[in-house]
N, C-alpha and C positions, 0 to 999 in steps of 0.2 A: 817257748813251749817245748818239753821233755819229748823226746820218744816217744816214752809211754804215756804222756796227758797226749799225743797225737793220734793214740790208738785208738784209746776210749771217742776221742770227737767223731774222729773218722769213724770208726765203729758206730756212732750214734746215728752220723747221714748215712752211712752204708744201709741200717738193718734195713732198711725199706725199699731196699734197691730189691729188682728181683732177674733171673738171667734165666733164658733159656736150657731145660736138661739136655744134655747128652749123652754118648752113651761109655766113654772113656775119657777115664781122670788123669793119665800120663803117656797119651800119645806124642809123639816125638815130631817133629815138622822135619821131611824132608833136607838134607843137606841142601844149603841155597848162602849165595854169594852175602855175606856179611859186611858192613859198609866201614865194619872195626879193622876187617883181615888183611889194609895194607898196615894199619897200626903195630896187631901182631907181628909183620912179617917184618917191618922195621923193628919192633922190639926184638924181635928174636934173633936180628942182627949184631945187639946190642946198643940201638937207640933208648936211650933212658927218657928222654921227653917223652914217643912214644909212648913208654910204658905207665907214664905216670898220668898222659890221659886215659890208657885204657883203664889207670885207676881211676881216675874220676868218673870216669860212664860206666864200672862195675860195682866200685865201693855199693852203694844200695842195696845193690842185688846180693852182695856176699853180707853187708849186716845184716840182712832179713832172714836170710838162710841161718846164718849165727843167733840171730836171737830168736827167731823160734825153737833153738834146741840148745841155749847155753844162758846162767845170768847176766843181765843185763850190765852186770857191774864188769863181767869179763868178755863180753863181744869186743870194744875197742882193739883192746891189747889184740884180741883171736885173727879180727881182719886184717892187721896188720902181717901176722904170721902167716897168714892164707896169703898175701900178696908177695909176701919176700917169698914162701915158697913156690909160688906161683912163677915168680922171677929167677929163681935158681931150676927149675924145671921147663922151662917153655921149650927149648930146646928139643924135649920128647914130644911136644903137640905135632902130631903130624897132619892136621890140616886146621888153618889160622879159622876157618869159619865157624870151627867150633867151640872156638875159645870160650865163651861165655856158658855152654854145658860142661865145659873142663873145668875151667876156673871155679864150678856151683860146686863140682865132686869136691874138688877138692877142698872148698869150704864145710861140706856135710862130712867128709873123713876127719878134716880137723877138731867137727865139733866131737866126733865118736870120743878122738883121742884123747879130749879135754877133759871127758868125762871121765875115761878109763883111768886117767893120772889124778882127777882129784879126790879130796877126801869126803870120804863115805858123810861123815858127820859133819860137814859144812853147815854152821849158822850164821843167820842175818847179825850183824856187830848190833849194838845197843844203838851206836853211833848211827847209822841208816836208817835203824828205826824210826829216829829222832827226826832227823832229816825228810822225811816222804809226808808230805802231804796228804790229809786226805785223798782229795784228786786222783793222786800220783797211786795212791795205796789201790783204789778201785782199779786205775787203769792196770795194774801189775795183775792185780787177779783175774783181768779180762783176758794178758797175756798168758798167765798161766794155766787158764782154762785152753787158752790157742791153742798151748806145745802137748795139748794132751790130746789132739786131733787126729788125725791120717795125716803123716808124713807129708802128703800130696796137698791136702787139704792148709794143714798148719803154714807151709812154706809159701805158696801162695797169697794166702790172707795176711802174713805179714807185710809181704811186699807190699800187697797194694794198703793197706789200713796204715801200714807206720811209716813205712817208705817212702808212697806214696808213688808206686811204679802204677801207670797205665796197665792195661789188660795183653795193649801190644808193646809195652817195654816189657813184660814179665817176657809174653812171647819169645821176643826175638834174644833177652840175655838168657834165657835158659834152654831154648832149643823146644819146647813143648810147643803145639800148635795154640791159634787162638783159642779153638774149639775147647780145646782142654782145659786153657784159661779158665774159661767160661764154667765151664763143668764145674772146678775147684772152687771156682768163687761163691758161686751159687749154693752149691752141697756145703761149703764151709761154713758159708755163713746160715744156711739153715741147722747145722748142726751146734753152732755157736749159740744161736738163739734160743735152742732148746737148752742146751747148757748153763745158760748164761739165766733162764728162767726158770730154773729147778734149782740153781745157787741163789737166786734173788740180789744179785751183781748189779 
């Protein structure tokens, strides 16, 4: 199953989930001991094992951030680049527990940058077109509807719908409380719904 045919299913058991409002969509969760931050501090020694599970327990979190706000044909290449520079910069994190709100910026700066540098008239090749399945073709415009959300909104609901992060993995790799979790999923996805029933998706 593709990325995107895991959006669309998830998406389909989601719509009927329902979560309690709150009253802020990007409250921060206090600084508290990260169970990643001897990982970081050996990476930032220059342990490479380290660093390469801290890619494996971050990769997710930095596709989801990348695909909510770049093509899907260019997130691979993107995380890769967020992780080498990630790695050529750790050195500036001044405290390891925040790694996982560090490492989100600087997947959101990269996507800005991706943008800035490409071409205005970018089109889908013949050849993709060919290639997408129906399936594949609905799930894309349920994504594209995503990236057209609130920022707070769109980043979140990828995680958890394509990703496939818990509400307290989103949590703890981005530094946002649960509560906010909650907020975003909830408003996202009612926001989705309406979207998503006025395109007929």
């Amino acid at each position: 199953m593709t990325k995107i045919e895991a959006a669309r299913s998830l998406f389909l058991v989601a719509r009927a989930s329902q979560s309690p409002e709150e009253s802020s969509t990007a409250e921060t969760s206090p600084t508290k001991i990260s169970p990643h931050a001897p990982l970081v501090a050996a990476a930032r020694s220059g342990d490479r094992e380290a660093f390469a599970q801290l890619h494996s327990s971050y990769a997710p979190m930095v596709h989801g951030i990348l695909l909510a706000r770049a093509p899907r044909s260019e997130v691979d290449d993107l995380v890769q680049d967020v992780f080498l520079q990630a790695f050529r910069k750790l050195h500036t994190l001044r405290d390891a527990n925040t790694f996982g709100a560090w490492l989100a910026t600087i997947a959101r700066n990269r996507a800005v940058d991706f943008h800035r540098r490409a071409r205005a008239d970018e089109k889908l090749t013949e050849e993709d077109a060919v290639a997408r399945s129906a399936e594949e073709t609905k799930a894309e415009e349920i994504l594209d509807v995503i990236r057209r959300l609130p920022e707070a909104y769109r980043e979140t609901l990828v995680l958890r719908l394509v990703e496939g992060l818990t509400g307290a993995e989103i949590a703890a790799r981005t530094n946002l409380t649960s509560a906010s979790v909650r907020v975003n999923l909830h408003r996202g996805m009612k926001l989705l719904r309406e979207e998503l029933k006025g395109r007929k998706v």
